[in-house]
C-alpha positions in Angstrom: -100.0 -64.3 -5.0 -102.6 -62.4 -6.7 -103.1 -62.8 -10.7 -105.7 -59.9 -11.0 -105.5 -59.0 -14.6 -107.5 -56.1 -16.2 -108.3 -55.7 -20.3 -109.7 -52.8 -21.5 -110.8 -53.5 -24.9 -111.6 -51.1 -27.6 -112.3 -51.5 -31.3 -110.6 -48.0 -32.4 -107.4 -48.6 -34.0 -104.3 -47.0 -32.8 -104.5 -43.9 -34.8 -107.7 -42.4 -33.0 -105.7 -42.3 -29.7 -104.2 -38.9 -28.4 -102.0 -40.8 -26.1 -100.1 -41.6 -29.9 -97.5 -38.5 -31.0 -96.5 -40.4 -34.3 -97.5 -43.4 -36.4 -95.1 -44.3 -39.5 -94.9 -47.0 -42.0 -91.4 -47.4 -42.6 -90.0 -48.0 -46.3 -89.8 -51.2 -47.3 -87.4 -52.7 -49.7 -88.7 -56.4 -49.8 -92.0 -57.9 -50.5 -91.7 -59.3 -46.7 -90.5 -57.4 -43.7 -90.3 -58.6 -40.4 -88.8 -58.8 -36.8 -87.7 -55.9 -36.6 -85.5 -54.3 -33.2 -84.7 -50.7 -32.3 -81.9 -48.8 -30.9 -82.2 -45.3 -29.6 -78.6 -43.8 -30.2 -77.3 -40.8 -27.3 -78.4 -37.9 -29.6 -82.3 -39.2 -29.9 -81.6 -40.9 -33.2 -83.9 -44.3 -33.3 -81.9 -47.0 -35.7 -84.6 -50.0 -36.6 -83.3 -53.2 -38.4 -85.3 -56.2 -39.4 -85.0 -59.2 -42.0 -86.4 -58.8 -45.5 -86.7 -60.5 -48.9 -88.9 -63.4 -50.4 -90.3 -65.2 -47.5 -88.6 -66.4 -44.5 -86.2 -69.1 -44.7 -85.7 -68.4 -48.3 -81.6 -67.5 -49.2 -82.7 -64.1 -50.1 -83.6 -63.0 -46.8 -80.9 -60.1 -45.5 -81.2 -57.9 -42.3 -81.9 -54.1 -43.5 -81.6 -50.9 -41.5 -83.8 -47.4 -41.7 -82.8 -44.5 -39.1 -85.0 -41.6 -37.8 -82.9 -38.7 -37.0 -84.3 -36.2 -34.3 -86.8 -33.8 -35.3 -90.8 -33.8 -35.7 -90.5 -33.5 -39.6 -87.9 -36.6 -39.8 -88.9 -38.9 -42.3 -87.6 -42.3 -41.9 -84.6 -43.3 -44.4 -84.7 -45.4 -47.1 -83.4 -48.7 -45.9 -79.8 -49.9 -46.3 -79.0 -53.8 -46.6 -76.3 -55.0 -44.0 -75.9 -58.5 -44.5 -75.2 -60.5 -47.4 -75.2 -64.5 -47.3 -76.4 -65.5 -50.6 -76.5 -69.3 -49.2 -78.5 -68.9 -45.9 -82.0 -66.9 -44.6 -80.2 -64.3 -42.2 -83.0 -63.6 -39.7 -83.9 -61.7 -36.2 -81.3 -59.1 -36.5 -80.7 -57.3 -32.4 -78.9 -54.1 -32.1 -76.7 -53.6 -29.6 -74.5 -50.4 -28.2 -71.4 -50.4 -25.6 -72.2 -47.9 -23.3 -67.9 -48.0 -22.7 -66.9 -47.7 -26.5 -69.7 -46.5 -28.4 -69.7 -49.2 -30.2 -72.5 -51.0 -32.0 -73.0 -54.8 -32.2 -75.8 -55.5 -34.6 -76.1 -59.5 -34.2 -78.5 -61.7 -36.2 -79.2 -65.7 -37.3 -78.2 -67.4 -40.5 -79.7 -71.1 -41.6 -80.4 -72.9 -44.4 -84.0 -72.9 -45.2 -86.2 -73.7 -42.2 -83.5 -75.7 -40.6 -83.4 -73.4 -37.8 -81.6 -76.3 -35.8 -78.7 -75.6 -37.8 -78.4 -71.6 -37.1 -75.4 -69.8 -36.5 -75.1 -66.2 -34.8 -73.2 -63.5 -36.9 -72.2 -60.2 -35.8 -70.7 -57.0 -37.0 -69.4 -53.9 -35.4 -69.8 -50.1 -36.0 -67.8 -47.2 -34.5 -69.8 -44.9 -36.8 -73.5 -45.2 -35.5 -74.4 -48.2 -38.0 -73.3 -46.1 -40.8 -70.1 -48.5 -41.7 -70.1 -52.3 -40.5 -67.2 -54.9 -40.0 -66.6 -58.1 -41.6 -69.3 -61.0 -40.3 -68.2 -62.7 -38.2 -69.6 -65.7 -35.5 -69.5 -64.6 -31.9 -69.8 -68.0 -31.0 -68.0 -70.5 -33.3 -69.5 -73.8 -32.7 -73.0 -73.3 -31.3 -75.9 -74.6 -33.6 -79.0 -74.2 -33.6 -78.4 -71.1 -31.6 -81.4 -68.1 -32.0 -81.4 -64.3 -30.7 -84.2 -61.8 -30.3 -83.8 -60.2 -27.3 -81.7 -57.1 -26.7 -78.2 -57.7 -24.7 -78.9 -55.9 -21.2 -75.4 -54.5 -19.7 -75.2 -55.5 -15.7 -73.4 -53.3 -12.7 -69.8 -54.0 -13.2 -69.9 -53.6 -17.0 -71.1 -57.7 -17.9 -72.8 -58.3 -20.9 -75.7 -60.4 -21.3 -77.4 -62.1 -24.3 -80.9 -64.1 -24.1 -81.0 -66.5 -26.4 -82.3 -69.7 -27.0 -81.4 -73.2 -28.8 -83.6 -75.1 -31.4 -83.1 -78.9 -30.9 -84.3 -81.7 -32.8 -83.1 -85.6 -32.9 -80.9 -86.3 -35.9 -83.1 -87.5 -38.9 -85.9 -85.3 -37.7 -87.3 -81.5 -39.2 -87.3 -78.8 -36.8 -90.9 -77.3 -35.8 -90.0 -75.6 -31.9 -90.8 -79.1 -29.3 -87.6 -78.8 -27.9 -86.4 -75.2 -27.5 -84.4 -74.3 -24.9 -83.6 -70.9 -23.2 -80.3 -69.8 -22.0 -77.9 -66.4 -21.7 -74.5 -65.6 -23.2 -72.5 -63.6 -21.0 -69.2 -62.0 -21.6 -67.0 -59.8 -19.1 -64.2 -58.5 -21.7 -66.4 -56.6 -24.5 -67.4 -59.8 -26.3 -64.3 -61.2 -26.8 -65.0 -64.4 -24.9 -68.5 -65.5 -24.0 -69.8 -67.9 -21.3 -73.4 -69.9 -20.9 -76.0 -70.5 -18.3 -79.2 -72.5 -19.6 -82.7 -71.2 -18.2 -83.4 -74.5 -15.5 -87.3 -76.1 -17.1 -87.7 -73.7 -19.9 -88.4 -76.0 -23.2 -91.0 -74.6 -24.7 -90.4 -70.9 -23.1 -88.3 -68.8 -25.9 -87.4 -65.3 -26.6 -85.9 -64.3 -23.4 -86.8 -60.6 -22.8 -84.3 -59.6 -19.2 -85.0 -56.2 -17.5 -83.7 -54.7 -15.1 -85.6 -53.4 -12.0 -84.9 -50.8 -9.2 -84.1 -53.0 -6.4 -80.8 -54.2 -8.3 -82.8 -57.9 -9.4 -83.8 -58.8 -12.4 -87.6 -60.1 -14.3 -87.8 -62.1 -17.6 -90.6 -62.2 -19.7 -90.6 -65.4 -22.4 -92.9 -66.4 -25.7 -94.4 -70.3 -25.6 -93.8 -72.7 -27.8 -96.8 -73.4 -26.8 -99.3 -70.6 -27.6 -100.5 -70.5 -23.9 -99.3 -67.6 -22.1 -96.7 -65.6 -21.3 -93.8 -66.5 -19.2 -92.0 -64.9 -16.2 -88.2 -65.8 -14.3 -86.7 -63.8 -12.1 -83.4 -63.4 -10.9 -80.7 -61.7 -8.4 -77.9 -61.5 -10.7 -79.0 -61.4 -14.6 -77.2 -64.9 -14.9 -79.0 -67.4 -12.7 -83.0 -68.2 -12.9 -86.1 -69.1 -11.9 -87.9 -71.6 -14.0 -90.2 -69.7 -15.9 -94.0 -69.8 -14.8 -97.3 -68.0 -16.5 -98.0 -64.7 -16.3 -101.7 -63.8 -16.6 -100.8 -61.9 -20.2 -101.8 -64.9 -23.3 -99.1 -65.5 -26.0 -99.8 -67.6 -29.6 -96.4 -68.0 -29.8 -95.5 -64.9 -31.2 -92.7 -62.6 -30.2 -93.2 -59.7 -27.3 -91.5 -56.8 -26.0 -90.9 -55.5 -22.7 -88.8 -52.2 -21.2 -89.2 -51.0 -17.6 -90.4 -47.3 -17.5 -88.4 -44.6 -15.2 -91.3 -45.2 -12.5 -90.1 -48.4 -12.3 -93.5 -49.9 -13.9 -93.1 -52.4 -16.2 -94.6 -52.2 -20.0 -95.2 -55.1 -22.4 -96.2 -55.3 -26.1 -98.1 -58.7 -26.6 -100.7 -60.5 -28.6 -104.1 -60.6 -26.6 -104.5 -64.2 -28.1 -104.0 -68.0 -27.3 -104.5 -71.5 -29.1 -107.8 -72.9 -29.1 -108.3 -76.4 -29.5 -111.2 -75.8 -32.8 -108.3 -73.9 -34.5 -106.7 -74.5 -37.7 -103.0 -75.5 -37.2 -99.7 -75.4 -39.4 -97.4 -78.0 -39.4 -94.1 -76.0 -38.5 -92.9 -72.3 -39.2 -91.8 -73.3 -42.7 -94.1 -75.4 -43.7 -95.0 -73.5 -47.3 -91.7 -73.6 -48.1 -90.4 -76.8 -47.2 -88.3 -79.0 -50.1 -90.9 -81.7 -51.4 -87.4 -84.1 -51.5 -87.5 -83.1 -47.9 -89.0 -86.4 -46.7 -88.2 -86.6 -42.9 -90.4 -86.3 -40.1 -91.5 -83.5 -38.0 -89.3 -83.7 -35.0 -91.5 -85.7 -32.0 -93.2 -84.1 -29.4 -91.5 -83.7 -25.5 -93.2 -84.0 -22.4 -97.0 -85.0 -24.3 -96.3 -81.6 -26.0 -95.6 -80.3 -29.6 -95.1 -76.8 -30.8 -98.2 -74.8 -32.0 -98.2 -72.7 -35.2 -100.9 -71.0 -36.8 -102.7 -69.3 -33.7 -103.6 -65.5 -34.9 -101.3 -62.9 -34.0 -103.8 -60.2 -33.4 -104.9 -57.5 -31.1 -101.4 -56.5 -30.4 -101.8 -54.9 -26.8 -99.9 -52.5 -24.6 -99.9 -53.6 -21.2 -98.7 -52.5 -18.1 -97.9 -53.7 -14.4 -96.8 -52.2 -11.3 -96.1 -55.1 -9.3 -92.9 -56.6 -11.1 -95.4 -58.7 -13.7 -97.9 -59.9 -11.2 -100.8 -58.1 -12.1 -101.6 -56.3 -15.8 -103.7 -54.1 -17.2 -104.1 -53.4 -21.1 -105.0 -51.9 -24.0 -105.4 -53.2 -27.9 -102.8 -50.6 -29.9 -104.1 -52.2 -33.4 -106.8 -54.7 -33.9 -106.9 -57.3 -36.7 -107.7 -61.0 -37.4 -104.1 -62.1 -37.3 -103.9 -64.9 -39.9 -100.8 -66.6 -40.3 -101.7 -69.9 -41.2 -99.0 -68.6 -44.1 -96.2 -66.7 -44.3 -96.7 -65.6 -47.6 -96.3 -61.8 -48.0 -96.6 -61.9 -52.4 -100.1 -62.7 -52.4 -100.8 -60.9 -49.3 -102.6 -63.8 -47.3 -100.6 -63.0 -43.9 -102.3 -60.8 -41.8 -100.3 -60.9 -38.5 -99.8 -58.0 -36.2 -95.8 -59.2 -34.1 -92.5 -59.1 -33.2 -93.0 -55.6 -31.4 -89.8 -54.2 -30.0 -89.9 -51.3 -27.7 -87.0 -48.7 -26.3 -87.8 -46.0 -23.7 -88.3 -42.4 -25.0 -85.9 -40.4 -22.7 -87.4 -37.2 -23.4 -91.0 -38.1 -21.8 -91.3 -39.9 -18.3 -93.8 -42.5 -19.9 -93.3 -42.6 -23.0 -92.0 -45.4 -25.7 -91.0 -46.2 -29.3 -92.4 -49.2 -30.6 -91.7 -51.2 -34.0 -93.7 -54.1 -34.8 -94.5 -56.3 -38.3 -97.8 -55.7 -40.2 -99.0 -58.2 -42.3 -95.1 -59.5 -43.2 -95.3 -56.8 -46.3 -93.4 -53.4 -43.6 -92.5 -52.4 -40.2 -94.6 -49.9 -38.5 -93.8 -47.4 -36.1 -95.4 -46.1 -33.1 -94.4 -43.4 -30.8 -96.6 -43.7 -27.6 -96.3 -40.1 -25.7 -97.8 -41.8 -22.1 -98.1 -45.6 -22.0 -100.1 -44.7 -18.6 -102.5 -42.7 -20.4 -103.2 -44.5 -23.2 -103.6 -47.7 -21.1 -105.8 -46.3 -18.6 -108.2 -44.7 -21.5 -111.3 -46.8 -21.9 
């Protein structure tokens, strides 16, 4: 199987590319903003949430939610906090709509600290386009160490399916990633009841991106623990899949986003970056925040591996493929060094370009709306008018 990848590298930032219609910072309420996820509503209205506050893994850390209504001269509302657990960091908040209902799901993590082996899934409900939510509640009483990302993809016959993915340590231990897990949440009755099916050899592979492609099957695309490279699983169904294997696209473990385009091409928003062994490395996620009476170990390492932090999040890319994620080619949206040896967003030492999320733009055949962090401090906004073009442009 050929693994010819093209880059086409460029030091112009975003801005100076035609291919762009629109570039926004969106308002921030918090000193840090990140992982944020987009929704595009029937009426062209794009809804963006993402967690804000302190620092994450700090108890002040609530999911917010900005909407741009549809119209060139739009602005970008001032955002709205949903959630409200005073006790726990409520992170990686995922929008959701029922194509039967209307309704929207917006679901999202809460822990305490960086204990993200002890996280629980919360959801609320809106039948009035994320103006109004429902009480929290947990989709999934009983699951910890449960994390979501990934937006739920709706198969024929009306299932639902969520990606998600487990963080596991040994009792006694901290949590830093060695031991993640991916698996999907399905549910046949509206959410009422939900059912598993664990991703077979994935430790390590996180952040389960499923789309759907013409011929009825099914591609994943996964972040490494491991700050190698991205990861790709297929599947017939949605529910049952392929152990994931490297793509030719790098990943320093940092979040991605994918979407299929109406061609039936396939585009992915990635870090063009990977560990290298002369780096500086973190201890875990959390490090800068951890307890000093927290005296336990880092969790130990599985297979000869441990979890990589630290690698720059830079050069975030658009790339595209029109062989199912064989084969890429790509482009830098917006170049930086992508330090984020830190998380800290007060003093303004993190530096990372992530967490992109992208949703097709209905209007244009290859175009896209993409959100993504800069620097932890606010969300940015891109509307890309031909992903084709602006890939292809040297």
């Amino acid at each position: 199987m050929s693994t010819t990848t093209t880059a086409v590298t460029s030091t112009d930032t975003h801005t100076k590319s035609p291919a762009l219609a629109r570039v926004d910072d969106l308002p921030a309420a918090t000193v840090q903003c990140h992982a944020s996820n987009l929704l595009s509503l029937p009426d062209g209205t794009l809804l963006c949430v993402w967690f804000g506050g302190t620092q994450e893994g700090t108890q002040d850390i609530s999911v917010y939610l900005s909407r741009l209504e549809p119209g060139s001269s739009s602005s970008w509302t001032e955002p709205v906090r949903v959630s409200s657990d005073k006790e726990r960091s409520e992170q990686n908040p995922v929008l959701f709509r029922d194509p039967a209902s209307g309704t929207i799901w917006l679901f999202h993590t809460a822990q305490p600290l960086g204990n993200q082996d002890e996280a629980v899934v919360i959801a609320r409900t809106s039948g009035d386009d994320a103006r109004t939510w429902s009480a929290p509640f947990e989709p999934f009483p009983g699951k910890k160490g449960v994390f979501v990302r990934q937006p739920v993809v709706v198969l024929p016959g009306g299932t639902w399916v969520l990606p998600i993915w487990y963080c596991r340590t040994p009792p006694g231990f901290r949590w830093v990633g060695n031991d993640d897990v991916s698996a999907v949440l399905y549910t046949q009755d509206g959410g009422q009841t939900w059912l598993e099916k664990e991703v077979p050899d994935s430790v390590g592979r996180v952040h389960m991106n499923i789309l759907q492609l013409d011929a009825g099957s099914y591609v994943a695309f996964f972040r490494s623990r491991w700050a190698d490279q991205v990861y790709r699983s297929v599947s017939e169904n949605g529910l049952d899949w392929s152990a994931p294997e490297k793509t030719p696209l790098p990943n320093p473990n940092s979040g991605i986003g994918a979407a299929v385009l109406p061609s039936g091409d396939i585009v992915v928003i990635f870090n063009d970056s990977k560990a290298d062994p002369q780096m500086q490395r973190r201890e875990g996620l959390y490090d800068d925040i951890t307890p000093a009476e927290d005296t336990r170990s880092n969790q130990p390492g599985v297979g000869g591996k441990v979890a990589i932090w630290g690698t720059p999040r830079k050069d975030l890319s658009v790339a595209v493929s029109k062989d199912e994620g064989k084969t890429w080619k790509w482009r830098v949206l917006e170049d930086g060094d992508g330090f984020c040896m830190t998380n800290n967003s007060k003093e303004r030492t993190n530096r990372e370009l992530s967490y992109p999320s992208i949703v097709i733009d209905g209007k244009r055949e290859n175009g896209v709306h993409v959100a993504y962090t800069y620097h932890r401090r606010n969300i940015k906004y891109v509307h890309i008018r031909d992903v084709e073009e602006f890939v292809s442009k040297t």
